[in-house]
C-alpha positions, 0 to 999 in steps of 0.5 A: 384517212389515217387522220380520222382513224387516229381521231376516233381511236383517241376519242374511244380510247377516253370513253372506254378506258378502265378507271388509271386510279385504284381507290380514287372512284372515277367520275366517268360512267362506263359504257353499257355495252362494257360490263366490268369485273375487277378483283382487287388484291391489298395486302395492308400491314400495321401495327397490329395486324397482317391483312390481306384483302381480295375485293371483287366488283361487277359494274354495269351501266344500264344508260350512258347515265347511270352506273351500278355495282356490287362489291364483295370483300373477302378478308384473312388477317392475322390480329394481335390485341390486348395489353403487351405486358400481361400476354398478347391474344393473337389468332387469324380471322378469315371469310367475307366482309360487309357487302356494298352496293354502290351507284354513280348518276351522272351530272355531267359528260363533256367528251371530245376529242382525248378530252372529257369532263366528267361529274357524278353524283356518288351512293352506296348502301353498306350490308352486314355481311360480314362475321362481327362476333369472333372471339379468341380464348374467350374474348371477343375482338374489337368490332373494328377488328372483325371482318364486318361492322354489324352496321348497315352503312350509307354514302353519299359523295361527288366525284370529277374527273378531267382528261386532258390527252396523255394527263387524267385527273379525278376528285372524289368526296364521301360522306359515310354514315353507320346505324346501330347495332347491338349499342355499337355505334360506328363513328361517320366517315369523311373520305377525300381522294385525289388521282392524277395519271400521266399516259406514258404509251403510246403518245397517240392512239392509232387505230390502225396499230393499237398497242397497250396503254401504259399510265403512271399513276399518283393518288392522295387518299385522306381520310377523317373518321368520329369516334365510335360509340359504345352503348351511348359511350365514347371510344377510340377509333376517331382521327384522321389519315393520309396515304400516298399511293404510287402505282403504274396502270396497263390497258393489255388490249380492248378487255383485260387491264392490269394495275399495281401500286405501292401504298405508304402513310403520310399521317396518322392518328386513326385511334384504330385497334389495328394500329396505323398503316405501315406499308400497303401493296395493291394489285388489280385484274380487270376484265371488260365483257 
């Protein structure tokens, strides 16, 4: 009987799982009997700012189809801009930033025993709720230095993830597109993630003894954006980036996961008035109803 035991425990293990990757989006489509709320922690410091981000998310899949979610950022940054020379403005802008609600239909779903193939088509719809005119000694910040854009967004991507008994592997691809607000135009982004997760413990699931699962995880996030646009003119804002995140993914028990990482840049020439990444830490709460 233990054989059995072990084989159903590795198969409901693949099916339940939290997602191992922090940024990369999982292709896979949550249980919907597993409603999901996560609150994740980054603090990012660049050039220009000290930023702290508290991202909370609630997804829930009505079928074995279709997953849903909405995501809310909440934002305290301390921002620096203007010329070095004639006297830097400084201030700290804190409160929540633009909402996202995000969508993941399933195109395919392959499950067996600790192996899984999953790909999924990727939709997200972005809402300005997020302040976008704050100003410090009578200047307003740079729309990119705000909390929120003032632009409601669209995404369209695919993601695919593959599990291979202790190896997890995901790709995922984003096309973002911003309308215009007030002759502000954001530039359109292209976002392209890759995950790889190695279980660590336990070697094999055992139903009869389950214990946390340890994952050590690796993700190449990249991202490509078009300059902004001004009233018909051209800004800065446009370029490119990649970061490497390194971090380690623990399942506690059947509804609490637990996830750290250490983000650094690899590349850079984002013309963003926040200046490049520096260094980046992430840590993740996850709560399965």
């Amino acid at each position: 009987m233990r054989r059995p035991l072990r084989s159903f425990a590795a198969l409901l293990a693949t099916a339940i799982a939290g997602r191992a990757q922090l940024h990369t989006v999982d292709a896979a489509v949550g249980s919907p009997e597993l409603p999901r709320l996560s609150e994740q922690v980054d603090y990012v410091t660049t050039a220009h700012v000290f930023g702290l981000t508290a991202d909370t998310e609630l997804t829930w899949s009505p079928t074995t189809w279709l997953e849903a979610g909405i995501e809310q950022p909440w934002y305290r940054r301390r921002v620096a801009f203007g010329d070095p020379a004639s006297g830097r403005l400084r201030d700290t802008l804190e409160g929540r930033g633009d909402m996202v609600l995000h969508s993941k239909l399933a195109l395919l779903r392959e499950n067996a025993i600790a192996q899984s193939d999953s790909l999924s088509l990727l939709m997200e719809l972005s809402l300005p709720t997020g302040a976008h005119d704050a100003a410090v000694a009578g200047v307003e910040l740079p729309r990119r230095q705000q909390l929120g854009l003032g632009a409601t967004g669209a995404g369209l991507g695919i993601a695919y993830t593959a599990v291979r008994y202790r190896e997890r592997t995901s790709a995922a691809f984003v096309w973002r597109h911003f309308g215009n607000h007030d002759g502000f135009d954001p530039g359109e982004e292209l976002e392209l993630d890759l995950a790889w997760s190695y279980r660590l413990q336990p070697r094999v699931f055992d139903a009869s003894a389950p214990e946390p699962e340890w994952r050590l995880c690796a993700e190449l996030l990249g991202k490509y954006r078009t300059d902004d646009q001004e009233r018909s003119r051209g800004m800065d804002g446009g370029g490119s980036e990649i970061h490497l995140e390194l971090g380690l993914y623990c399942q506690a028990n059947g509804w609490l996961c637990l996830q750290s990482a250490v983000r650094v840049p690899l590349y850079a020439d984002l013309g963003d008035p926040f200046g490049n990444t520096w260094i980046g830490c992430t840590f993740a709460v996850q709560v399965t109803f």
